[in-house]
C-alpha positions as CSV (number, residue, x, y, z in Angstrom):
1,X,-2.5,-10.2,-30.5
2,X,-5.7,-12.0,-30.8
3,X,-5.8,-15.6,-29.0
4,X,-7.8,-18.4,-30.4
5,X,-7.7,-21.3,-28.5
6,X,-3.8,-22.5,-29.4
7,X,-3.7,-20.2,-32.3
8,X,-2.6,-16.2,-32.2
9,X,-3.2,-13.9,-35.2
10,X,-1.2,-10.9,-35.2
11,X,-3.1,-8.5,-34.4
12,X,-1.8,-5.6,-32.5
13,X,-3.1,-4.1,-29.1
14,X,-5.0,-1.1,-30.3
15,X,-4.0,2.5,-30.4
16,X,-6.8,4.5,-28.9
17,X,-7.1,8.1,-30.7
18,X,-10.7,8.8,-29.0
19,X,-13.1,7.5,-26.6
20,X,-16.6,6.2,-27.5
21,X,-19.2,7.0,-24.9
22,X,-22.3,4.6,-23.9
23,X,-25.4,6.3,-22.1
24,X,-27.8,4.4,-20.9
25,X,-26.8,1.1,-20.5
26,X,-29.0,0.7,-17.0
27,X,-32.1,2.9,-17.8
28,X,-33.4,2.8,-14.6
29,X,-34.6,6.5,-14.6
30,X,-35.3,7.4,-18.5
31,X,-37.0,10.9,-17.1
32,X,-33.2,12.0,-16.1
33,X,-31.4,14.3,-18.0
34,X,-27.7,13.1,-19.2
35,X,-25.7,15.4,-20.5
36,X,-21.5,14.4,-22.2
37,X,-18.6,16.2,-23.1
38,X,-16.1,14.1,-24.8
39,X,-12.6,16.0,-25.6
40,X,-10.3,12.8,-25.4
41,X,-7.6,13.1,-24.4
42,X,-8.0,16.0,-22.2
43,X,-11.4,14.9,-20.5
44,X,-14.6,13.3,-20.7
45,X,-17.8,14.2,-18.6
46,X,-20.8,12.5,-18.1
47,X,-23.4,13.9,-16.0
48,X,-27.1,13.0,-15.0
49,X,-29.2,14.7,-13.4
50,X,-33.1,14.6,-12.2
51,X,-32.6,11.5,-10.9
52,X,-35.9,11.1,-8.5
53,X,-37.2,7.3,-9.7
54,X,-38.2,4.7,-8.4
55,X,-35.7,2.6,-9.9
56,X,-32.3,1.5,-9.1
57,X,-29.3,3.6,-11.4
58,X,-28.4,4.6,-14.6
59,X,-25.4,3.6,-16.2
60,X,-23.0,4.9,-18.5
61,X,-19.5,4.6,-20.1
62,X,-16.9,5.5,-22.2
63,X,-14.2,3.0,-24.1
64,X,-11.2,3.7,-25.5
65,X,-11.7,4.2,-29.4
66,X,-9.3,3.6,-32.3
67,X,-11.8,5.4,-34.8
68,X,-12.1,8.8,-33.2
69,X,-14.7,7.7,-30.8
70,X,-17.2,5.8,-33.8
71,X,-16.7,2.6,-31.6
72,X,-15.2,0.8,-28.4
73,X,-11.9,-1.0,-29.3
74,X,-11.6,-4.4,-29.0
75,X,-9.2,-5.6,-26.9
76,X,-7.6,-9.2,-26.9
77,X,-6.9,-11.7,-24.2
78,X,-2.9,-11.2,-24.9
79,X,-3.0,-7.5,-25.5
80,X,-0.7,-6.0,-22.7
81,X,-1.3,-2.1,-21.9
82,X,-2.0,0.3,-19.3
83,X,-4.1,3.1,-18.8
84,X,-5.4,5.9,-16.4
85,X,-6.8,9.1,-15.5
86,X,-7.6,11.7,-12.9
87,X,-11.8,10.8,-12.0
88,X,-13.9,13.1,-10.0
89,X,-17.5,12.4,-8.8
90,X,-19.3,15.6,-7.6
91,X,-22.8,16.8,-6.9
92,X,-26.0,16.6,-4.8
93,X,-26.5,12.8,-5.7
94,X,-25.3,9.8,-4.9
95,X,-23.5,6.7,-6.6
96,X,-20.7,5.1,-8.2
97,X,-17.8,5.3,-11.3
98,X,-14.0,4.8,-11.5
99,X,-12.2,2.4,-14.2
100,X,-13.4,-0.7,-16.5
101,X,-11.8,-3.7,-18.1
102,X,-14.8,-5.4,-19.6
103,X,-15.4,-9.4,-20.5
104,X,-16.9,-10.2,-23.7
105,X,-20.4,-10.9,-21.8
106,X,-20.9,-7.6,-20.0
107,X,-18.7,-4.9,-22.2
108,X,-20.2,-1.8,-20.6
109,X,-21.1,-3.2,-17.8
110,X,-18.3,-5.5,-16.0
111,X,-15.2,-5.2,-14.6
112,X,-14.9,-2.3,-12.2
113,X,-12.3,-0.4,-10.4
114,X,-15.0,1.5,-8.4
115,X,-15.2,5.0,-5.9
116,X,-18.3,5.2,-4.2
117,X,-19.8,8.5,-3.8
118,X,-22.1,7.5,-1.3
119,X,-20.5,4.7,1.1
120,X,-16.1,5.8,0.0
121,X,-15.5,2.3,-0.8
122,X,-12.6,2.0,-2.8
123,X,-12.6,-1.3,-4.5
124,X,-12.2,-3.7,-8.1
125,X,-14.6,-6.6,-8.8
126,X,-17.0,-8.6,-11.5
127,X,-16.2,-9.6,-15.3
128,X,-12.9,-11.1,-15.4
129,X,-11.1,-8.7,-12.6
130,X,-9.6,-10.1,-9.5
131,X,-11.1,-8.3,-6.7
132,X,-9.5,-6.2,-4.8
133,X,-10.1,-4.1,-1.8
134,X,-8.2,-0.1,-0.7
135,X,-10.7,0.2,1.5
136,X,-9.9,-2.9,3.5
137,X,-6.1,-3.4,2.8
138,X,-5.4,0.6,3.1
139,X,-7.9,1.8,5.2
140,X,-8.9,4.7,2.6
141,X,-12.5,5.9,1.5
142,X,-13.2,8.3,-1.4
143,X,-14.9,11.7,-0.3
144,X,-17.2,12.8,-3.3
145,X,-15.8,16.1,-4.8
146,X,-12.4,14.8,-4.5
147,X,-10.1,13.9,-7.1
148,X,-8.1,10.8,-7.3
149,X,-6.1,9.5,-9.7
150,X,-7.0,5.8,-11.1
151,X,-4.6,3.0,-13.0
152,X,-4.9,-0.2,-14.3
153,X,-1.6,-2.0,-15.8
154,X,-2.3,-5.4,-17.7
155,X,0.2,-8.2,-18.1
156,X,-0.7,-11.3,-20.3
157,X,2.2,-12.8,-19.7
158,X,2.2,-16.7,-21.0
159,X,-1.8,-17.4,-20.4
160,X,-1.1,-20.8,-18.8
161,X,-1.8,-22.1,-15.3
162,X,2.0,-21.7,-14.4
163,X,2.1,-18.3,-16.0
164,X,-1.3,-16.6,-15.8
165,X,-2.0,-12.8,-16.6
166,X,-1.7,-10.5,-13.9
167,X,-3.3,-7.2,-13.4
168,X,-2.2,-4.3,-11.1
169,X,-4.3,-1.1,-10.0
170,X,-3.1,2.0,-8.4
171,X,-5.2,4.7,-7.0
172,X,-3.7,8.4,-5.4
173,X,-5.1,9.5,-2.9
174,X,-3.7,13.3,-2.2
175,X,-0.1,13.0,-2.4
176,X,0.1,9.1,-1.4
177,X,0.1,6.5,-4.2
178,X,-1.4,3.0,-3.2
179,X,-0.7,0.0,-5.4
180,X,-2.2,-3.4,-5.3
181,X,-0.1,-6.6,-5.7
182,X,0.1,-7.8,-9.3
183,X,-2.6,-10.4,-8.9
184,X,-3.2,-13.5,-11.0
185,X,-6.1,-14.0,-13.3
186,X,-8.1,-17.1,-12.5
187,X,-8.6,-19.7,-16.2
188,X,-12.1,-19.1,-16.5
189,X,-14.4,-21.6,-18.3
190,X,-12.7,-23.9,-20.5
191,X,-15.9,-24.5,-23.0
192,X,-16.1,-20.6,-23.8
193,X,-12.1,-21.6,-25.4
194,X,-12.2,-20.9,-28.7
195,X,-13.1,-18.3,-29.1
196,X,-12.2,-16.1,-25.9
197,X,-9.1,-17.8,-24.5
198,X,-8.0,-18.5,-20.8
199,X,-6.0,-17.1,-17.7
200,X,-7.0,-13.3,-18.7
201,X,-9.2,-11.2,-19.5
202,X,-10.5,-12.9,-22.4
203,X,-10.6,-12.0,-26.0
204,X,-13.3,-9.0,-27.4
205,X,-13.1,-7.3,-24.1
206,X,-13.7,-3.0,-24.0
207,X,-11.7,-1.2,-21.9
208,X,-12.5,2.3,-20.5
209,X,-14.5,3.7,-17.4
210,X,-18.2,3.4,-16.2
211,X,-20.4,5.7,-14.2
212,X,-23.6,4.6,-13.0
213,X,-25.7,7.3,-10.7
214,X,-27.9,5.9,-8.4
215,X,-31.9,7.0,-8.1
216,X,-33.3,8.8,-5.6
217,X,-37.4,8.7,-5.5
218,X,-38.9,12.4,-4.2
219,X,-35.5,14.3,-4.6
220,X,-36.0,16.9,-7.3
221,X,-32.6,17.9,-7.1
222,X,-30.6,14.8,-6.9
223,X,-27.5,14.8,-9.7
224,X,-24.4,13.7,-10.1
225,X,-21.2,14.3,-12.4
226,X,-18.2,12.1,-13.2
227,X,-15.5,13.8,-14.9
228,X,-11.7,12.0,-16.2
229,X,-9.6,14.3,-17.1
230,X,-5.7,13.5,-17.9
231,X,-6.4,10.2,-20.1
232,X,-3.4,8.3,-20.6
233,X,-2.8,5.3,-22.5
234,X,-0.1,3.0,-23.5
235,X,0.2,-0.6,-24.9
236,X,4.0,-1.3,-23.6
237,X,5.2,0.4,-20.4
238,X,4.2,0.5,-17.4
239,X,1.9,3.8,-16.7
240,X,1.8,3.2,-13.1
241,X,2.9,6.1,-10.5
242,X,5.7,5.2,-8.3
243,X,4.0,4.1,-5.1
244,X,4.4,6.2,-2.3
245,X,3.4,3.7,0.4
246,X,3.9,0.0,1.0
247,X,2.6,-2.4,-1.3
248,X,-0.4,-3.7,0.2
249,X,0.2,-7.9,0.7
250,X,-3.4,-8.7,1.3
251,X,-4.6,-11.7,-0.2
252,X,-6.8,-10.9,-3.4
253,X,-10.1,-13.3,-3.9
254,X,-10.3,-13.6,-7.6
255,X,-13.2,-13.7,-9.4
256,X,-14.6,-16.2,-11.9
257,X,-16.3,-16.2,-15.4
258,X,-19.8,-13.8,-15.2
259,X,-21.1,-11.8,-12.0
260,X,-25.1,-11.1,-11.0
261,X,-26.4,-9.3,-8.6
262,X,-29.6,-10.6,-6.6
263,X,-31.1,-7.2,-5.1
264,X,-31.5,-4.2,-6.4
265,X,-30.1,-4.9,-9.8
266,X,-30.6,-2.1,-12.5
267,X,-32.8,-2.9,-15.8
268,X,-30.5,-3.1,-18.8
269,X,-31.6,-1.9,-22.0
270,X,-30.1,-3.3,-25.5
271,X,-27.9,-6.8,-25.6
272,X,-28.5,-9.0,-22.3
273,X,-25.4,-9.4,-20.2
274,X,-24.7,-12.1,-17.8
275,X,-24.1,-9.9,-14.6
276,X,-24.8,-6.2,-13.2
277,X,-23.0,-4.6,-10.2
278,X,-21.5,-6.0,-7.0
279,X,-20.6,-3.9,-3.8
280,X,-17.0,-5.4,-2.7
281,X,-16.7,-6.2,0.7
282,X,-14.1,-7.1,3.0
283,X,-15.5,-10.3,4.5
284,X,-14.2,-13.8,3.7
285,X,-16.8,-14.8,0.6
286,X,-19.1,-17.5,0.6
287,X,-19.1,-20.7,-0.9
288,X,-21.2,-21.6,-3.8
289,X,-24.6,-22.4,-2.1
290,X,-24.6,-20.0,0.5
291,X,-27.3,-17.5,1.5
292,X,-26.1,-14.0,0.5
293,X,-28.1,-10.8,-0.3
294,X,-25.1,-9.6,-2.7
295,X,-22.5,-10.7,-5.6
296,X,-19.4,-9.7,-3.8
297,X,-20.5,-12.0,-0.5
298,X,-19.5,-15.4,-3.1
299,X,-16.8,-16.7,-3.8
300,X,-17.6,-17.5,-7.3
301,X,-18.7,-13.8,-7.5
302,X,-22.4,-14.8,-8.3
303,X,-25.3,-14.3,-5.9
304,X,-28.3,-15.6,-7.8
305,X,-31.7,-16.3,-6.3
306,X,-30.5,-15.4,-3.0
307,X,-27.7,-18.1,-3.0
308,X,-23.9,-17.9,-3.8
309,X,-23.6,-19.5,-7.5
310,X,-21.0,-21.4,-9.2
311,X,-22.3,-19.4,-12.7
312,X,-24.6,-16.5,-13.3
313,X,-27.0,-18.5,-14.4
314,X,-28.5,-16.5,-16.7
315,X,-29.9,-19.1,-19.1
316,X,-33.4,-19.4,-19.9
317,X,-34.7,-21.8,-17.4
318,X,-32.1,-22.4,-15.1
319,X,-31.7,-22.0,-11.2
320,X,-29.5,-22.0,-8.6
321,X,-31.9,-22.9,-5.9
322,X,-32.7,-26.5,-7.3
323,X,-33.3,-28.7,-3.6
324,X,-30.2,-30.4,-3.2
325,X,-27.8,-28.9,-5.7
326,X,-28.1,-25.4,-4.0
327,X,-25.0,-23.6,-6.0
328,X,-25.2,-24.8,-8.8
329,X,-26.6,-24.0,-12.0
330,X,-29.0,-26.0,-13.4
331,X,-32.0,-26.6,-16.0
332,X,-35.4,-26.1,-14.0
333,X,-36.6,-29.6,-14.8
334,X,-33.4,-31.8,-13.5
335,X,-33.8,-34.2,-11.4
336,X,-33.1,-32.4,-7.7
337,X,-30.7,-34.7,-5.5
338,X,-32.7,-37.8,-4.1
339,X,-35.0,-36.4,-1.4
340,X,-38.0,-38.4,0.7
341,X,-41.4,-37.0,1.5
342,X,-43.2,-37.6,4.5
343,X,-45.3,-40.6,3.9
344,X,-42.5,-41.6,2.3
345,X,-39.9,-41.4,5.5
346,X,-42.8,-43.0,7.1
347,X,-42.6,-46.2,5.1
348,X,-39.5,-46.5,5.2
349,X,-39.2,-46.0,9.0
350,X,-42.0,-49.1,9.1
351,X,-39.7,-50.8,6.7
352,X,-36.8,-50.1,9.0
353,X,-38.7,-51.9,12.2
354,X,-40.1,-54.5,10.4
355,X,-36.4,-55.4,9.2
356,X,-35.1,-55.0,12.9
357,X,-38.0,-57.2,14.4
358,X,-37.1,-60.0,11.7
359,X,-33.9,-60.3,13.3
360,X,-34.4,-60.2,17.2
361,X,-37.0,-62.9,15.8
362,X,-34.3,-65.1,14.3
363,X,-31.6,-64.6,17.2
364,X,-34.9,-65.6,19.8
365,X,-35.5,-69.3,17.7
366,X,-31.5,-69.5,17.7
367,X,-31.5,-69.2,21.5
């Protein structure tokens, strides 16, 4: 089903028969080598190797297909399905991959149920995804070279403030299954309604997995490989494993429309997105306006220019750092909040006596 605004065309959730795979999408190393092997269902491999730049990561991808793997799907903000696979990072280099549900704005790029090669953090965040932590609500890390099995299960449900779309993940671990709560989708930004709808994960998103390798200047041998084998699929039941420990109850911070990161950010080639990668953290985010260093320290999911941001602000001359409105996105040449200089605190300080001596003046001729 395809929502527009009030209005849904019948259009069915589609029936993936391939995967298409994105290389490249961060080219922060274009002397690497990247190598794929794409045998949908069964597997798909992406590896990269010679990764000693001075830049940030690569990134890469594959969607779900309904064309043999031509192009990525399109999925619609009332599509329910679930999906999974067995993922596997191994190698001599260092970085992330896992799962995707991407928005609209960032469809190779956003939405990530992420392992970390490098730190084990287990956790979901950016796009459209409420975030959510195993590390912090199950105390487990990912050990690179180990294979886990990931799933995502998405519920539209009505796509109204009373009955939002929830999403689920599940990850296993060895022979323990962990399961998040089914966690409510915030409504996103009512002016992007029509076209992309509300309370999911918004019409034209891609749906697949993501690997991005991280850089590594003077080490010749750095590489890195992210296998999925086991690819399943559906657009009905519920492809979740039966979870073999308690549901975790902690409280899930969800994110809002559009994610950027402020450091370390990797260069995009092709069509601009509004947001790169965020590390998830288990601190209590910050408010818009904040210092921070990273995306997942904000509430709003949006560290921009060093401060916590109530948009990515990724419009040609905007900021987020305007004096006095610190948070919030706005054209460069607004007017900042009212704010004094020096000279002119000092007049009005003068203005300020001269006001006060009038009066002890008055109340002297009085007496």
């Amino acid at each position: 089903m395809l929502s527009l605004g009030g209005v849904h065309a019948a259009v069915a959730t589609p029936s993936p028969n391939g995967a298409f795979v994105s290389t490249r999408t961060f080219n922060d190393c274009p002397t690497s080598t990247v190598a794929t092997n794409n045998t949908y269902p069964m597997s798909v491999q992406i590896s990269d190797s010679n990764l000693s730049c001075s830049g940030y990561a690569n990134l890469h991808s594959w969607s779900f297909s309904a064309d043999a793997g031509t192009s990525a799907a399109v999925f619609a903000n009332d599509d329910t399905f679930c999906f999974g696979a067995d993922v596997k990072l191994e190698g001599s280099g260092i970085g992330e991959g896992g799962l995707r549900v991407s928005p609209w704005w960032g469809q190779y790029v956003d939405g990530r149920f992420m392992i970390n090669a490098e730190t084990g953090e287990i956790a979901v965040f950016g796009g459209r995804l409420p975030f959510y932590s195993f590390t912090v609500s199950n105390s487990i890390t990912y050990t690179k070279g180990t294979t886990v099995h990931m799933a995502i299960n998405y519920d539209p449900n009505a796509l109204t403030a009373m009955d939002p779309a929830t999403i689920q993940y599940s990850l296993t671990l060895g022979a323990q299954v962990y399961t998040s709560p089914a966690l409510p989708f915030s409504m996103g930004t009512q002016s992007e309604d029509p076209p992309h709808g509300l309370w999911g994960i918004l019409n034209d998103a891609r749906v697949g997995s993501y690997f991005q390798p991280r850089t590594q200047l003077n080490v010749q041998d750095s590489a890195l490989t992210a296998t999925w084998p086991n690819i399943v699929f559906t657009a009905s039941a519920n492809c979740l494993p039966a979870t073999s420990t308690p549901t975790a109850t902690a409280t899930a911070t969800q994110t809002q429309t559009g994610t950027q990161t402020a450091t370390q950010t990797p260069t995009q080639t092709g069509t601009p997105t509004r947001t790169a990668s965020a590390t998830a953290t288990g601190t209590r985010p910050s408010e818009n306006g904040q210092p921070c260093t990273d995306s997942s320290q904000c509430s709003s999911m949006n560290c921009v220019d060093d401060v916590c941001c109530d948009t990515a602000c990724t419009q040609p001359e905007h900021t987020c750092t305007l004096p006095g409105r610190e948070g919030t996105c706005v054209p460069i040449n607004s007017a900042p909040a009212p704010a004094f200089s020096d000279l002119g605190k000092f007049i009005g300080l003068g203005m300020l006596l001269l006001i006060a001596a009038a009066g002890l003046r008055r109340r002297r001729l009085r007496q």
